[in-house]
N, CA, C and O of each residue as an XYZ file, in Angstrom:
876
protein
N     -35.051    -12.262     16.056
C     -34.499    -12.249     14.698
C     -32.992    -12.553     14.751
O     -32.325    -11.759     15.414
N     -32.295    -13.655     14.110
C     -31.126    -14.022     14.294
C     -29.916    -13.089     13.226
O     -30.122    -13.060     12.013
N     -29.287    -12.721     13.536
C     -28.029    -12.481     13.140
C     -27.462    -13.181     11.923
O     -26.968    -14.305     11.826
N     -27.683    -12.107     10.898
C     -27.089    -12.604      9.340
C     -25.971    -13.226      9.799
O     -25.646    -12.889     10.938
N     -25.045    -14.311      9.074
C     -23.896    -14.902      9.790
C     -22.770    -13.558      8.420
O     -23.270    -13.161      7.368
N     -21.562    -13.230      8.813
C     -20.411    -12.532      8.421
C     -20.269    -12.925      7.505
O     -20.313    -14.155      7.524
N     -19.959    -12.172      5.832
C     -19.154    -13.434      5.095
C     -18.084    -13.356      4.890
O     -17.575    -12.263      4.641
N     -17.449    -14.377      4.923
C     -16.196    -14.768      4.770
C     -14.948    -14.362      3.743
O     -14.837    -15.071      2.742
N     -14.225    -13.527      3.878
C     -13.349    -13.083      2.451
C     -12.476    -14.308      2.155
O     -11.782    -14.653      3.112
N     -12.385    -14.879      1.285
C     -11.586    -15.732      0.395
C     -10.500    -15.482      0.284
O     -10.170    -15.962     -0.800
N      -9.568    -14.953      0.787
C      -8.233    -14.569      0.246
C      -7.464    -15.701     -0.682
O      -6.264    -15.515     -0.881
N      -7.774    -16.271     -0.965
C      -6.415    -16.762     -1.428
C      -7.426    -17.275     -3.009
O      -6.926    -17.803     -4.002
N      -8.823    -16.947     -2.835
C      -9.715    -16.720     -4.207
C      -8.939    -15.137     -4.951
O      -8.377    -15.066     -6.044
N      -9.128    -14.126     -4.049
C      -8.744    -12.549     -4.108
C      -7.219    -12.655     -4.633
O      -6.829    -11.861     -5.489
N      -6.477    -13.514     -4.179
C      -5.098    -13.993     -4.721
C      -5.186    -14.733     -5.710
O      -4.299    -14.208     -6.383
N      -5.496    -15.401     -6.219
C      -5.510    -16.640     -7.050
C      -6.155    -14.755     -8.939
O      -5.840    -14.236    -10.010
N      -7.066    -14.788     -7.874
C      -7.650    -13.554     -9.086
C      -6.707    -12.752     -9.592
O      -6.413    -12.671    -10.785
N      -6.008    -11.885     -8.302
C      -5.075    -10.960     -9.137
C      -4.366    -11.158     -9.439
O      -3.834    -10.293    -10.135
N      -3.619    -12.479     -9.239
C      -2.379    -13.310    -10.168
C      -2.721    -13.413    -10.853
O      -1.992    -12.796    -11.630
N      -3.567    -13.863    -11.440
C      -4.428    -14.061    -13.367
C      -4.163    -13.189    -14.068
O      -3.659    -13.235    -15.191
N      -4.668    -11.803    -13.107
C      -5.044    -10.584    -13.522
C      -3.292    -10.114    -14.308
O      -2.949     -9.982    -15.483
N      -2.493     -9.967    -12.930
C      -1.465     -9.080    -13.647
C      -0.588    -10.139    -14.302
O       0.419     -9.829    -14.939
N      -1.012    -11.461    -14.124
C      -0.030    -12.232    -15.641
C      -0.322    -11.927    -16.878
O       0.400    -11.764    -17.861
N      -1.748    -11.850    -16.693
C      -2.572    -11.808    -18.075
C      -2.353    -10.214    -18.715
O      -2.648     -9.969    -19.885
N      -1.771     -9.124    -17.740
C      -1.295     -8.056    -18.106
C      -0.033     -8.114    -18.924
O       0.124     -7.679    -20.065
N       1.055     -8.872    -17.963
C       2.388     -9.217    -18.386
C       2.579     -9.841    -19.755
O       3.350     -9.562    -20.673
N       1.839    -10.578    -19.643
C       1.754    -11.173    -21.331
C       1.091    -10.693    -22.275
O       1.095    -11.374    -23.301
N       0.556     -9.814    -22.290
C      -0.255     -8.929    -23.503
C       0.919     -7.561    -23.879
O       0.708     -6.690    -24.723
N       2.029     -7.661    -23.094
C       2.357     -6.361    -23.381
C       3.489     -6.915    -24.472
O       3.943     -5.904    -25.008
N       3.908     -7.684    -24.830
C       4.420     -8.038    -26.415
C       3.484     -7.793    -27.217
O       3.628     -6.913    -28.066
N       2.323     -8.524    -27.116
C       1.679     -8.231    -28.238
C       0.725     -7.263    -28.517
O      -0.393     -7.505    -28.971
N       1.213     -6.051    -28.215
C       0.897     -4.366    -28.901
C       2.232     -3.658    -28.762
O       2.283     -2.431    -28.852
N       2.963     -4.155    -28.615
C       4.247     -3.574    -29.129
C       4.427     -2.803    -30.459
O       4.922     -1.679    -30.548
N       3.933     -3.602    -31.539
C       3.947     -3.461    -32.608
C       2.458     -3.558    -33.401
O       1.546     -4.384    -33.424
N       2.659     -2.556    -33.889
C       1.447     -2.648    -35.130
C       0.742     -3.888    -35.758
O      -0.481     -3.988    -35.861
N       2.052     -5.241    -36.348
C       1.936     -6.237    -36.700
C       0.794     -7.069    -35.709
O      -0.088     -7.862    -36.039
N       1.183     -6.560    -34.390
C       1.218     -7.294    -32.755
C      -0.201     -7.218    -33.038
O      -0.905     -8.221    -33.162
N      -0.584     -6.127    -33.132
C      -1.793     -5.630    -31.978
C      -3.071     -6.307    -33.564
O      -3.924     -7.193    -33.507
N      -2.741     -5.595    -34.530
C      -3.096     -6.394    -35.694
C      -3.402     -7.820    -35.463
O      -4.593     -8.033    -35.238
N      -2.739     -8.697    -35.462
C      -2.776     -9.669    -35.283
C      -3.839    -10.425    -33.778
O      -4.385    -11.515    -33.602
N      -3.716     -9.178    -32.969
C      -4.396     -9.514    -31.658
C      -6.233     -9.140    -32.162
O      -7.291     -9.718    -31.910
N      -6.047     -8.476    -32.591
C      -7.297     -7.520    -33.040
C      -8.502     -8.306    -34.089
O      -9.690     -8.034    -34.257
N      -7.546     -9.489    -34.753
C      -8.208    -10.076    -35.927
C      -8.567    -11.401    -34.934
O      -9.737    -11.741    -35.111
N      -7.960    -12.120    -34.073
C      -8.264    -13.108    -33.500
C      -9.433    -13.065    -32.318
O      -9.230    -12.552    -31.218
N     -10.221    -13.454    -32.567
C     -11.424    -13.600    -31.071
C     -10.834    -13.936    -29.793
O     -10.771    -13.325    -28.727
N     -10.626    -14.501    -29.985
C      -9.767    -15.245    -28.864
C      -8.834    -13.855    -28.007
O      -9.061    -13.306    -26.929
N      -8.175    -13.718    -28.628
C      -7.012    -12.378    -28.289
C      -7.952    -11.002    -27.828
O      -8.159    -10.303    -26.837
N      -8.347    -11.123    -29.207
C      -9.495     -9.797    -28.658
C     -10.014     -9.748    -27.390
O      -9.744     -8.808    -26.643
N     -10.672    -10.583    -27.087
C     -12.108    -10.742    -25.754
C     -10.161    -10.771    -24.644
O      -9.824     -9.876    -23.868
N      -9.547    -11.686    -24.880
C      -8.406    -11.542    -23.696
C      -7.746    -10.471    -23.353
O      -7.542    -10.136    -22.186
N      -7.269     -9.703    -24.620
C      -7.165     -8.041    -24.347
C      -8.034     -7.207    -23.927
O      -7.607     -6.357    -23.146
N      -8.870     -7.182    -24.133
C     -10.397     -5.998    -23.739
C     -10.701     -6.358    -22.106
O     -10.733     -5.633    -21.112
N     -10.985     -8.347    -22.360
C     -11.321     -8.027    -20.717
C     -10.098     -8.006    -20.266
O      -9.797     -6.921    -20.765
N      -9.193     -8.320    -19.747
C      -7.901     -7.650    -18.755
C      -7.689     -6.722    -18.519
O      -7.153     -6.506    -17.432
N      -8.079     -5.344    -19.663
C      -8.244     -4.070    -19.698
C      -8.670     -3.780    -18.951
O      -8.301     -3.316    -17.872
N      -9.887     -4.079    -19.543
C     -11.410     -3.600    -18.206
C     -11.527     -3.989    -16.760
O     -12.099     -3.302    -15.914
N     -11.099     -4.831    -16.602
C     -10.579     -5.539    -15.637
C      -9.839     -5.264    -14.055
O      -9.973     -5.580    -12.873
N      -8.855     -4.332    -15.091
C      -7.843     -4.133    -14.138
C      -8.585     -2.480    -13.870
O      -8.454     -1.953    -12.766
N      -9.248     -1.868    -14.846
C      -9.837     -0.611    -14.599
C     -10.806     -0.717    -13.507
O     -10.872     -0.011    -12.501
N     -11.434     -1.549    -13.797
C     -12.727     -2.238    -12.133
C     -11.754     -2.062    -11.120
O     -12.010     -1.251    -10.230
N     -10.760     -2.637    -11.100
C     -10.306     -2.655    -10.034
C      -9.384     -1.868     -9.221
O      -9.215     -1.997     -8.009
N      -8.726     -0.929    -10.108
C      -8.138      0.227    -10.001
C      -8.846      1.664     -9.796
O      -8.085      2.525     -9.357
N      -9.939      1.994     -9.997
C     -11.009      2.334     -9.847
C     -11.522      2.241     -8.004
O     -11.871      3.163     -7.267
N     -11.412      1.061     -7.768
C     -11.943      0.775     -6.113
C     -10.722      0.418     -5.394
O     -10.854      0.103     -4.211
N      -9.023      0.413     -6.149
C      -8.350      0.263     -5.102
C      -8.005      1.673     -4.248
O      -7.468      1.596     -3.142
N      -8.318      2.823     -4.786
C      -8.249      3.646     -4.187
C      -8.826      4.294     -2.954
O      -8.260      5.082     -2.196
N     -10.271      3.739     -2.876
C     -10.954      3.821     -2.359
C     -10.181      2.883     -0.653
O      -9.797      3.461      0.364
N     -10.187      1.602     -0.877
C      -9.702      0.878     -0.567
C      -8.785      0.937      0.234
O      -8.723      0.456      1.366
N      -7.624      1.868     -0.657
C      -6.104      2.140     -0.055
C      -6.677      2.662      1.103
O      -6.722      2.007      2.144
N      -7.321      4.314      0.951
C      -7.274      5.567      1.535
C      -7.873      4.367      3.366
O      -7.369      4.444      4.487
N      -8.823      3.619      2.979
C      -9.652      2.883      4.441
C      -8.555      1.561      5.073
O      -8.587      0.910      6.117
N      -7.791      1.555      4.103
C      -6.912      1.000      4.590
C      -5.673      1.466      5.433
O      -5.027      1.053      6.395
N      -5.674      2.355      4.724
C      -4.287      3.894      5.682
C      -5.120      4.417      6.744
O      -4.485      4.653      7.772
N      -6.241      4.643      6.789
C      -7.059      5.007      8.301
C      -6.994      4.275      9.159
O      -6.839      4.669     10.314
N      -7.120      2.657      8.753
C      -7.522      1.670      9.799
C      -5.957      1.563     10.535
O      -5.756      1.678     11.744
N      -4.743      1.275      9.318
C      -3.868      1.358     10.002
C      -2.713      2.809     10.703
O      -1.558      2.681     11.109
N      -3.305      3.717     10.653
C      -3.224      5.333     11.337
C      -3.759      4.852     12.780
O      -3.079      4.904     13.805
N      -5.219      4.326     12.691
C      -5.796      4.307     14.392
C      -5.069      2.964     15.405
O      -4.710      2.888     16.580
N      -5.094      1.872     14.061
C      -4.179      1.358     14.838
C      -2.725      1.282     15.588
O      -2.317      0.701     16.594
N      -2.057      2.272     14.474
C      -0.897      2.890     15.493
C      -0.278      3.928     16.028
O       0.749      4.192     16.653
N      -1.702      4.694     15.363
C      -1.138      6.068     16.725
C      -2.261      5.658     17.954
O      -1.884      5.468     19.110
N      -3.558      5.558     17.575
C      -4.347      5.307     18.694
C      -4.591      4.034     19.809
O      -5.139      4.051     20.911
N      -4.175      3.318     19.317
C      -3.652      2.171     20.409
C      -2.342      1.836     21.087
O      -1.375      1.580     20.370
N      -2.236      1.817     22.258
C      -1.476      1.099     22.464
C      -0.515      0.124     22.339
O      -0.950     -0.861     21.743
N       0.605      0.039     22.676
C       1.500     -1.395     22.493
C       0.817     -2.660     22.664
O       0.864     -3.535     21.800
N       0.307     -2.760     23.542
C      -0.539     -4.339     23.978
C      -1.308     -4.442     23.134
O      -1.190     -5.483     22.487
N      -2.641     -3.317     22.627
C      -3.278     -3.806     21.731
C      -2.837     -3.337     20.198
O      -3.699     -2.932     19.418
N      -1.882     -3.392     19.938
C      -0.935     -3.542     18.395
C      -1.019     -5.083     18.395
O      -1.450     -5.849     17.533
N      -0.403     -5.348     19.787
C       0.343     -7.213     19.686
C      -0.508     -7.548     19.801
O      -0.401     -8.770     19.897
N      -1.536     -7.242     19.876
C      -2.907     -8.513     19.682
C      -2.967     -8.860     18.750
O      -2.677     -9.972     18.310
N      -3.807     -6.960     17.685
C      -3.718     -7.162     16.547
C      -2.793     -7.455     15.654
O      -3.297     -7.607     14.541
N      -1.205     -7.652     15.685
C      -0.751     -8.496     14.423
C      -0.357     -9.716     15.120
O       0.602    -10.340     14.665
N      -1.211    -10.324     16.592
C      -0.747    -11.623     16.520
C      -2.169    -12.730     15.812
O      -2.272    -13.917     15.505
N      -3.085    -11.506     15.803
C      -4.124    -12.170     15.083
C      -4.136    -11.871     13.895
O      -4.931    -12.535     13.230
N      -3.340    -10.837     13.153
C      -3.041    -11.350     11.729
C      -2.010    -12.441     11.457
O      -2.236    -13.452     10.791
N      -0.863    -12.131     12.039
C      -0.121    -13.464     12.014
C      -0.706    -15.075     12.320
O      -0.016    -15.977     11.844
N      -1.819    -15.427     13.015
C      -3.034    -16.554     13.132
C      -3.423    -16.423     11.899
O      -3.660    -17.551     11.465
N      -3.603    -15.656     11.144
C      -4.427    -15.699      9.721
C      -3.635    -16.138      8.797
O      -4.020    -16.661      7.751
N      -2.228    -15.915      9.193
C      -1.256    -16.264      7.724
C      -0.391    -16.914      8.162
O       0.772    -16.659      7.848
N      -0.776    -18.193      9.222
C      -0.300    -19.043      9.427
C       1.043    -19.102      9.948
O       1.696    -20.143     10.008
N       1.521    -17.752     10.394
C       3.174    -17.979     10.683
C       3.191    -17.697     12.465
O       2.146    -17.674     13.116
N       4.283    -17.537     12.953
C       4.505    -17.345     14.309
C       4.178    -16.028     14.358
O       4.083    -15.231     13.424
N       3.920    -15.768     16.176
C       3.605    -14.535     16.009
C       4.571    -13.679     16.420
O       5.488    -14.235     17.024
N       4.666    -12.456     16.284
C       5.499    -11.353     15.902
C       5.357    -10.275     17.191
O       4.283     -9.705     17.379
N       6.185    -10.106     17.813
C       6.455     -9.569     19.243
C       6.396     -7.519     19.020
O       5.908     -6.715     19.814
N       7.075     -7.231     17.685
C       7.056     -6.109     17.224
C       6.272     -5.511     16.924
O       5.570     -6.184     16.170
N       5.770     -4.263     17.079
C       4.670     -3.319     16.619
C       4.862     -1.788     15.945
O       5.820     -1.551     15.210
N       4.052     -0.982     16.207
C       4.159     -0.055     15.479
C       4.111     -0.562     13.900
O       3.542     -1.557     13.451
N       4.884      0.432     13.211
C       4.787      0.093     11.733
C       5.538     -1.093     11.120
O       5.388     -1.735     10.080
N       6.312     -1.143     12.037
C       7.572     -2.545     11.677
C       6.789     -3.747     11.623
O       6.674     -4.473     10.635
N       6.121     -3.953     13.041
C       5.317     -4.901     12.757
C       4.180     -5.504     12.321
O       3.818     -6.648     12.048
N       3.662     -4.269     12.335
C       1.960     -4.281     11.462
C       2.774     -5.095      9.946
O       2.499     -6.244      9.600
N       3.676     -4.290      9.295
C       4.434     -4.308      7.971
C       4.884     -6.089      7.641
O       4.686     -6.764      6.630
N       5.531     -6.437      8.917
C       6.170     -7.815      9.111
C       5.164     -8.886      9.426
O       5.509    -10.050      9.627
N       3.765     -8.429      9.473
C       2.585     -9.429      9.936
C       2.394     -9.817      8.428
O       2.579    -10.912      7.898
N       1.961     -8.596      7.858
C       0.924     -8.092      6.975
C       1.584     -8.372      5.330
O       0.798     -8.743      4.458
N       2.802     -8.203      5.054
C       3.557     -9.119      4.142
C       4.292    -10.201      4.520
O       5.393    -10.274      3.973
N       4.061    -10.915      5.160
C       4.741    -12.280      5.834
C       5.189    -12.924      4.942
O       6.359    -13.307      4.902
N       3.997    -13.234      3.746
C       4.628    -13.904      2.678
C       4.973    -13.666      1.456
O       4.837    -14.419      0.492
N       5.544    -12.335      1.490
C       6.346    -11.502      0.537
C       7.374    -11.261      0.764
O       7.510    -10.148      1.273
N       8.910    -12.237      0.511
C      10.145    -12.023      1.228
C      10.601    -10.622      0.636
O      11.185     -9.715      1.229
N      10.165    -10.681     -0.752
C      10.748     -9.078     -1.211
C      10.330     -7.649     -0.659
O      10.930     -6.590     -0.845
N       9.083     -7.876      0.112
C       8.800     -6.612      0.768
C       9.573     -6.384      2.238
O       9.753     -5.286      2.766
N      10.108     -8.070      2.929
C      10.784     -7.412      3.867
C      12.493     -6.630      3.877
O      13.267     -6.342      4.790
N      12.538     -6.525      2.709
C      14.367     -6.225      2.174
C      14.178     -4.524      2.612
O      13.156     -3.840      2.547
N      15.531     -4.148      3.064
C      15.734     -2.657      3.222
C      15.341     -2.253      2.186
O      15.027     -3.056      1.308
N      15.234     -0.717      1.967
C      15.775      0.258      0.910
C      16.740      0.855      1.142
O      16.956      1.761      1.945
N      17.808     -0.008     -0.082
C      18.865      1.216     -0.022
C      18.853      2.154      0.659
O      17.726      2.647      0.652
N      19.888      2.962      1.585
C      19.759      4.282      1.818
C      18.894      4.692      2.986
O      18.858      5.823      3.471
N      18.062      3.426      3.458
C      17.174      4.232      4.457
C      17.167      2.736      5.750
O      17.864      1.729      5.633
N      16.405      2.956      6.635
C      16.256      2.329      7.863
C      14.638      1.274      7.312
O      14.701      0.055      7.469
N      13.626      1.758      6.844
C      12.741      1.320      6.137
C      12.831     -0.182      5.636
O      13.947     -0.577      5.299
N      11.653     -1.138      5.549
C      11.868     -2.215      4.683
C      10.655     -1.657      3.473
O       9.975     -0.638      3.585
N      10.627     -2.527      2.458
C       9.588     -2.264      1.110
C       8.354     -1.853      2.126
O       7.737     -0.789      2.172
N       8.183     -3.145      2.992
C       6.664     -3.253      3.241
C       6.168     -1.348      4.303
O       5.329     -0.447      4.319
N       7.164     -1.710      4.827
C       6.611     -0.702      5.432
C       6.379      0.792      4.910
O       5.409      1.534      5.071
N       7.233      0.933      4.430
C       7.116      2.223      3.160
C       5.978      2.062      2.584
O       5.345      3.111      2.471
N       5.296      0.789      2.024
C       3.803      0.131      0.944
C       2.928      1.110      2.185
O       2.322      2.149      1.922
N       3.056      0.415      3.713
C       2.415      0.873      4.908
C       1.976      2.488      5.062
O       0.895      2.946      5.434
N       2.827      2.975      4.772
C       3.270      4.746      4.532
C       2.742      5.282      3.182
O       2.460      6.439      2.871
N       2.693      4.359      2.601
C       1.851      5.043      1.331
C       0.438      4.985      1.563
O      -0.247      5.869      1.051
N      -0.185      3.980      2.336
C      -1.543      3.837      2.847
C      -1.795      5.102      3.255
O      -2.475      5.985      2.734
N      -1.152      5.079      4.269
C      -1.509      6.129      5.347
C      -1.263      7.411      4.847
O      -1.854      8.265      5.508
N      -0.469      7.945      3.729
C      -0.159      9.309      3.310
C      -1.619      9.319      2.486
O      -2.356     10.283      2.689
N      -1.990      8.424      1.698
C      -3.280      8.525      1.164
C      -4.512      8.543      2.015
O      -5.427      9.222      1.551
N      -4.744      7.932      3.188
C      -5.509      8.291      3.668
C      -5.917     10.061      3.980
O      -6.898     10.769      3.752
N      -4.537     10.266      4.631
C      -4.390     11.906      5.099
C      -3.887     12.934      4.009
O      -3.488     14.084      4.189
N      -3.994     12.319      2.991
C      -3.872     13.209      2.009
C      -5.854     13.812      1.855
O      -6.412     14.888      1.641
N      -6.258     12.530      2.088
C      -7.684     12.834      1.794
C      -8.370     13.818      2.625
O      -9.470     14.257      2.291
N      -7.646     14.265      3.923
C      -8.134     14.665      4.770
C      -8.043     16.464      4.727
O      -7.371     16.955      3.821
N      -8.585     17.191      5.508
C      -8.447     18.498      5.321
C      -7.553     18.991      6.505
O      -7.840     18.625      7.644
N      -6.582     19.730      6.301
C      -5.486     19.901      7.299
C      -5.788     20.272      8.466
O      -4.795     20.618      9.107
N      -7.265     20.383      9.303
C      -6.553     20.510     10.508
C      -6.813     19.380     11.285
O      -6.291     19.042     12.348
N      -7.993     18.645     10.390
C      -8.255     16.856     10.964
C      -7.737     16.147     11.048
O      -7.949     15.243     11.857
N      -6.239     16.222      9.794
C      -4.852     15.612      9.918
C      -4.527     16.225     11.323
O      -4.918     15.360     12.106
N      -4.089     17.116     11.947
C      -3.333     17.763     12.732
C      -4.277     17.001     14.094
O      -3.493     16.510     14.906
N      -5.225     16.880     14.349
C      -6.570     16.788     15.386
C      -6.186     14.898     15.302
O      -5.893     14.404     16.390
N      -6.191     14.431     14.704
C      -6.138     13.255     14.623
C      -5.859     11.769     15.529
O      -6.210     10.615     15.777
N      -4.688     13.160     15.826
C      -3.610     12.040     16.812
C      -3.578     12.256     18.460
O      -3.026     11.633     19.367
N      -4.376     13.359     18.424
C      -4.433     13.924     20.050
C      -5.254     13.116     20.889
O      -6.456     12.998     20.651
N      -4.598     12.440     22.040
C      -5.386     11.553     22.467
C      -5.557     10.218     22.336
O      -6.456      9.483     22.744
N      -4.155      9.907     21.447
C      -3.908      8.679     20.845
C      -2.836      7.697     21.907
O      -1.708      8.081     22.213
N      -3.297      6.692     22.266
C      -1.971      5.689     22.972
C      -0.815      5.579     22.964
O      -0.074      5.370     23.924
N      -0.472      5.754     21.518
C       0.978      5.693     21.484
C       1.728      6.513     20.808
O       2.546      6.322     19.908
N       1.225      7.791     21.537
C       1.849      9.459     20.960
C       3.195      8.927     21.112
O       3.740      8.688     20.034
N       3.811      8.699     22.050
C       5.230      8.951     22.278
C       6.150      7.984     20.983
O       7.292      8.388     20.765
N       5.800      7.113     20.401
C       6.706      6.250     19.825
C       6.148      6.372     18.657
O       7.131      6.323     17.917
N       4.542      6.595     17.481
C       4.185      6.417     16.875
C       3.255      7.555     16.168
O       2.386      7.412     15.307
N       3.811      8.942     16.932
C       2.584     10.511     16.368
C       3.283     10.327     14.933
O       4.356      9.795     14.647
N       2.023     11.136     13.887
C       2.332     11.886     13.123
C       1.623     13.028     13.834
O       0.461     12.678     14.038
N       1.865     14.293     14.307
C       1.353     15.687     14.928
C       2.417     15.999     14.517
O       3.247     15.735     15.387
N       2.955     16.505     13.495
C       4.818     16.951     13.634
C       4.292     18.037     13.051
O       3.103     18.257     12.821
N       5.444     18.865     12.769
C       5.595     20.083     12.751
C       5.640     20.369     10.962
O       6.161     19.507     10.255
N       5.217     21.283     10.511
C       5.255     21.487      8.603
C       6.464     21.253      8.204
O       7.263     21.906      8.876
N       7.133     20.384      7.127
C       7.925     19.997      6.312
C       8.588     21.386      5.751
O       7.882     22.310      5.348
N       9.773     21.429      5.763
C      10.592     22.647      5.299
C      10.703     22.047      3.638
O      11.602     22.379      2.865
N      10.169     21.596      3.480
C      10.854     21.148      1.993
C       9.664     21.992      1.256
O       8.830     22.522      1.991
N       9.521     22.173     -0.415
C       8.475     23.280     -0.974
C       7.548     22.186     -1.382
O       7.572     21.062     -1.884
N       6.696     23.103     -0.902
C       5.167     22.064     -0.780
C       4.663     21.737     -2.302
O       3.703     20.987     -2.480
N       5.251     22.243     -3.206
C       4.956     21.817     -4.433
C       5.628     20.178     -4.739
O       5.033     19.196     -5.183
N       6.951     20.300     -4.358
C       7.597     19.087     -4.394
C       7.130     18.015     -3.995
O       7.065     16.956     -4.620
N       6.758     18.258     -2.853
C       6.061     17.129     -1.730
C       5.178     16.406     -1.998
O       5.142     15.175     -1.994
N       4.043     17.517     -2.369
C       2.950     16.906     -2.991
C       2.797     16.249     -4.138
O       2.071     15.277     -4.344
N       3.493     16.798     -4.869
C       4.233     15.429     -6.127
C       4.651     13.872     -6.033
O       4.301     12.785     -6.491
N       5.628     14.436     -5.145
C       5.896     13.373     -4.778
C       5.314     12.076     -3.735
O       5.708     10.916     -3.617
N       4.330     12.747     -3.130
C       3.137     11.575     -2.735
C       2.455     11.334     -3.505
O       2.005     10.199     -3.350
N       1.902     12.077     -4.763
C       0.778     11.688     -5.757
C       1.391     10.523     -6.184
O       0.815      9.437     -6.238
N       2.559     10.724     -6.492
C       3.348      9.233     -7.264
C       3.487      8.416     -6.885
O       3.411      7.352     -7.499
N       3.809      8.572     -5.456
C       4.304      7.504     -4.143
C       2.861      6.424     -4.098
O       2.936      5.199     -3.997
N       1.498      7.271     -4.206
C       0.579      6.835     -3.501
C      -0.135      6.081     -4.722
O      -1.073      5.283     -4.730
N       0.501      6.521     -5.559
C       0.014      5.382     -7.217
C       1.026      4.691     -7.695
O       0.795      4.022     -8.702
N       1.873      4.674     -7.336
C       2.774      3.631     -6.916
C       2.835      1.695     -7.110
O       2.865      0.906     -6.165
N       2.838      1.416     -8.245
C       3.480     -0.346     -7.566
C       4.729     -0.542     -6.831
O       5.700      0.204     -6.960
N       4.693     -1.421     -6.165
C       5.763     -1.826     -5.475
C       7.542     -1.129     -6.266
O       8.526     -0.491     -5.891
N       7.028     -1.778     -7.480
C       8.905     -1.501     -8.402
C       8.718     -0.144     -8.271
O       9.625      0.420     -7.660
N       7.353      0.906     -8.860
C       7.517      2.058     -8.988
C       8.384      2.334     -8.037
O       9.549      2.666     -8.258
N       7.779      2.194     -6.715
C       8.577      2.959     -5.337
C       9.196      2.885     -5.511
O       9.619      3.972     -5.906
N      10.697      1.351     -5.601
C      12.016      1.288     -5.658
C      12.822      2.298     -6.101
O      13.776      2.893     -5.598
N      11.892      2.416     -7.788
C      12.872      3.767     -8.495
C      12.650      5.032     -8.219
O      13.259      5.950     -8.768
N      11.681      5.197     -7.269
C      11.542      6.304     -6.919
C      12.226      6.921     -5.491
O      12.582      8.056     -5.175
N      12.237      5.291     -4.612
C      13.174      6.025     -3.460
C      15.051      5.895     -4.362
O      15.982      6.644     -4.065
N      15.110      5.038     -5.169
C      16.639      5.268     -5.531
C      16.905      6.911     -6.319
O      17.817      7.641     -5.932
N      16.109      7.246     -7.269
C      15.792      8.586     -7.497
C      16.082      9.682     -6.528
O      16.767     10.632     -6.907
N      15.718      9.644     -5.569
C      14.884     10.444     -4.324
C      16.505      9.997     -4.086
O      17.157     10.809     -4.742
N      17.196      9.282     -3.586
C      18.710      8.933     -2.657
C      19.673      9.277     -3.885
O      20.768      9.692     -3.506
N      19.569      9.227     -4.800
C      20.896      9.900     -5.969
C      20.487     11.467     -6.007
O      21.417     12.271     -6.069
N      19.037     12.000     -5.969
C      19.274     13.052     -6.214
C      19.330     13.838     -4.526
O      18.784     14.941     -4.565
N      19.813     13.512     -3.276
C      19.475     13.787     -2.134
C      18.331     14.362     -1.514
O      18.514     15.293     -0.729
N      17.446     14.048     -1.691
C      15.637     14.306     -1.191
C      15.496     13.345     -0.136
O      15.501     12.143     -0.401
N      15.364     13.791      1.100
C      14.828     12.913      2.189
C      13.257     13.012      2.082
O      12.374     13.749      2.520
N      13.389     11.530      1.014
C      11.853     11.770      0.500
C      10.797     11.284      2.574
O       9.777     11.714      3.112
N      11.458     10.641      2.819
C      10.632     10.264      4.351
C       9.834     11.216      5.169
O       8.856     10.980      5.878
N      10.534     12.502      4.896
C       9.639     13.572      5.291
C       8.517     14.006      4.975
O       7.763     14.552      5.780
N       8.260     13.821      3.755
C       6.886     13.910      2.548
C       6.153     13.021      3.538
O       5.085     13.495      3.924
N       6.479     11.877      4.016
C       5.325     10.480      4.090
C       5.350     10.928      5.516
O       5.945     11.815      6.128
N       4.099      9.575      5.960
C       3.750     10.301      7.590
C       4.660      9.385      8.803
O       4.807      8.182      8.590
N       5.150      9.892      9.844
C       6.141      9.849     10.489
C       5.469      8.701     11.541
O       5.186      8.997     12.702
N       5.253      7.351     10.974
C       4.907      6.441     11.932
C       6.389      5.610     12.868
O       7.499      6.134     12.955
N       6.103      4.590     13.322
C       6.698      4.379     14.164
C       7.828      2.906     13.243
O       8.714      2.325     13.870
């Protein structure tokens, strides 16, 4: 019996989609501004069916990005506490093969981050205030959601036994900061768009919160 063949993810179908998606967001938000707006949207077919589905739309999909995130912050947790240096540089020289650019000598979170938004110049920019670029912080929100999901001592169990304890554990020690705070502040972190974060680490640096401690202490 032969072997179903793999199928193939489309990315740049999966791209092409959610660009639709959040333009078609961007431009609906004039028109419910106003009463007149939405009126006017409400009486036209056309408008209607374009408002409702984008709605729904983005709910489908918000709905399963969570899901999504949390297997996405696992995969990249094992990949860099539990592997090794050598096999990091495999894996982002074979993501970097996928997105067409050179490959990338760096690992840990820097470089998983620098593979994995390659072609997002705005995710590789610092944040203000910290050592961090966008992407990798995006990286840290994965992974706080993953282990948020988790029950504390499987977080703690996790990493024992992992390749690259020395440069890349989260096993650290409980956060002195009040656990009410914290946890706030990942709920937000981890629902988060990209801009959200911005104002939230500039927030977090005017009001002095070393928000980095909240998130998990990769490499």
């Amino acid at each position: 019996m032969s072997k179903e063949e793999p199928k193939k993810v489309n990315v740049e179908e999966i791209a092409d989609g959610t660009l639709v998606l959040s333009k078609g967001l961007a431009g609906l938000v004039s028109s419910v501004k106003s009463k007149a707006g939405l009126t006017k949207v409400l009486a036209d077919d056309h408008a209607r069916v374009l408002l409702t589905g984008t709605l729904t739309s983005f709910i489908h999909i918000d709905l399963r990005f969570e899901t999504g995130m949390r297997a996405m912050g696992e995969i990249l947790f094992n990949l860099i506490n539990k592997q090794d240096e050598s096999m990091q540089r495999k894996a982002i020289h074979a993501i970097c093969d996928a997105q067409g650019i050179p490959p990338i000598e760096e690992t840990g979170r820097k470089g998983f981050a620098m593979a994995l938004f390659a072609k997002f110049p705005e995710m590789q920019q610092q944040v203000k205030g910290g050592k961090d670029t966008k992407g990798a912080l995006r990286l840290s929100s994965y992974m706080a959601a993953y282990k948020g999901s988790l029950p504390n001592k499987q977080i703690g169990a996790g990493n024992r036994g992992g390749g690259n304890a020395g440069s890349g554990s989260t096993d650290e020690t409980p956060s002195k900061k009040p656990k009410a705070a914290s946890e706030l502040f990942l709920r937000l972190w981890t629902n988060a768009t990209a801009t959200d974060q911005d104002v939230l680490t500039r927030l977090a640096g005017r009001a002095g919160i070393e928000f980095e401690d909240w998130l998990p202490k990769e490499k």
